[in-house]
C-alpha positions as CSV (number, residue, x, y, z in Angstrom):
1,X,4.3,-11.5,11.5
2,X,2.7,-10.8,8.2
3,X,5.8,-10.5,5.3
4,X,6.1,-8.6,2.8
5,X,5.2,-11.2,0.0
6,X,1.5,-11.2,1.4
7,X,1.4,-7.8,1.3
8,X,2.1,-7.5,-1.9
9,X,-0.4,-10.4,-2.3
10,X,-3.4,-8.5,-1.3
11,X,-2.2,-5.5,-3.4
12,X,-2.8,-7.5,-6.4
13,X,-6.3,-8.2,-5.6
14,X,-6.9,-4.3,-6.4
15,X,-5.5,-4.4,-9.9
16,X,-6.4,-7.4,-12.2
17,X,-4.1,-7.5,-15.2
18,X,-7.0,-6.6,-17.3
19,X,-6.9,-3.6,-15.0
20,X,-3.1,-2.5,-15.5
21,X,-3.2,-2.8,-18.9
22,X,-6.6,0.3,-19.1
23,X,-4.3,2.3,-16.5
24,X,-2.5,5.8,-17.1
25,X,0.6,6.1,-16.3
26,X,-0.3,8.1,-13.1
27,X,-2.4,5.5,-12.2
28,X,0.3,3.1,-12.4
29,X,2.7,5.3,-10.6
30,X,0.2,5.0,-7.6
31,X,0.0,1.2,-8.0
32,X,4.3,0.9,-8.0
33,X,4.0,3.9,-5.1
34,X,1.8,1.1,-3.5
35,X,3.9,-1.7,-4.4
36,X,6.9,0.0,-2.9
37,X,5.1,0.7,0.5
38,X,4.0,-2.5,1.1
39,X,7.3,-4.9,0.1
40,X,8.9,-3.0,3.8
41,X,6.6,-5.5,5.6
42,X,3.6,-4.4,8.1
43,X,5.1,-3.0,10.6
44,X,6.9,-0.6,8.5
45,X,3.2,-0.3,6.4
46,X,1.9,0.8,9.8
47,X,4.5,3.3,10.5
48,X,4.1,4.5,6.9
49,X,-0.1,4.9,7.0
50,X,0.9,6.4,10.8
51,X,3.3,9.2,8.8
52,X,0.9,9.7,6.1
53,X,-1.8,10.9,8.7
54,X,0.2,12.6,10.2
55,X,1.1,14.2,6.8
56,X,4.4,13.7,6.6
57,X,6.2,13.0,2.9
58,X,6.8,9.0,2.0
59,X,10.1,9.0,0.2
60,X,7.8,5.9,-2.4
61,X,5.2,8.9,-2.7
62,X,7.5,12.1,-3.7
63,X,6.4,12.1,-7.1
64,X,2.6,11.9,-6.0
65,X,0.2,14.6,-5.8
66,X,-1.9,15.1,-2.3
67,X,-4.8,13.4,-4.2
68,X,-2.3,10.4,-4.9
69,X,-1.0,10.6,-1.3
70,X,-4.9,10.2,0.0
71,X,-5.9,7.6,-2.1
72,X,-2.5,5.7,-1.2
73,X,-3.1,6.4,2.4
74,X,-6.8,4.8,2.1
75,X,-5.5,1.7,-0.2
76,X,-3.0,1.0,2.9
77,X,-6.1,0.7,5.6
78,X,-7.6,-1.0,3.4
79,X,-5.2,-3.8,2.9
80,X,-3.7,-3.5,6.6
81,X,-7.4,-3.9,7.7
82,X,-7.2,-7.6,7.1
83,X,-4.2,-7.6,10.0
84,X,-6.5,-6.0,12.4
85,X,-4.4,-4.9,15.4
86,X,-2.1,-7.2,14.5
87,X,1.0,-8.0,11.9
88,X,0.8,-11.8,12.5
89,X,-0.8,-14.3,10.3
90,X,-2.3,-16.9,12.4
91,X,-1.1,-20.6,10.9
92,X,-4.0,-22.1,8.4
């Protein structure tokens, strides 16, 4: 099962610290939004993206606007896209 720390991991490859430090503070409320989702582990990423679809409200994205909730919902298939079907991380 993929953890929460490499979740987190691949969020990072979106933002270089060069990156965070040209961002508004909207667009860092998206990234910690983002942040938030993905430290509750994949399954609970895949429930969350599941719930966004469906649009339901993220308790991480209440101070979002429905342009913030899309984009947030698109950053999560991105990231879970390198799970495929699956939460596991095959062993190296």
């Amino acid at each position: 099962m993929a953890n929460a720390t490499g979740l987190t991991h691949l969020t990072n490859r979106f933002t270089s610290s060069a990156d965070q430090a040209a961002q508004t503070p909207r667009q860092s409320s998206l990234e910690a939004c983002l942040e938030a989702v993905c430290q509750k582990g994949c399954r609970a990423v895949r429930r969350d993206i599941a719930a966004l679809e469906a649009g339901a409200q993220l308790p991480e994205a209440a101070l979002l606007t429905q342009e913030e909730r899309r984009v947030l919902l698109h950053e999560l298939k991105q990231i879970m896209a390198v799970y495929g079907d699956s939460c596991r991380v095959e062993p190296s």
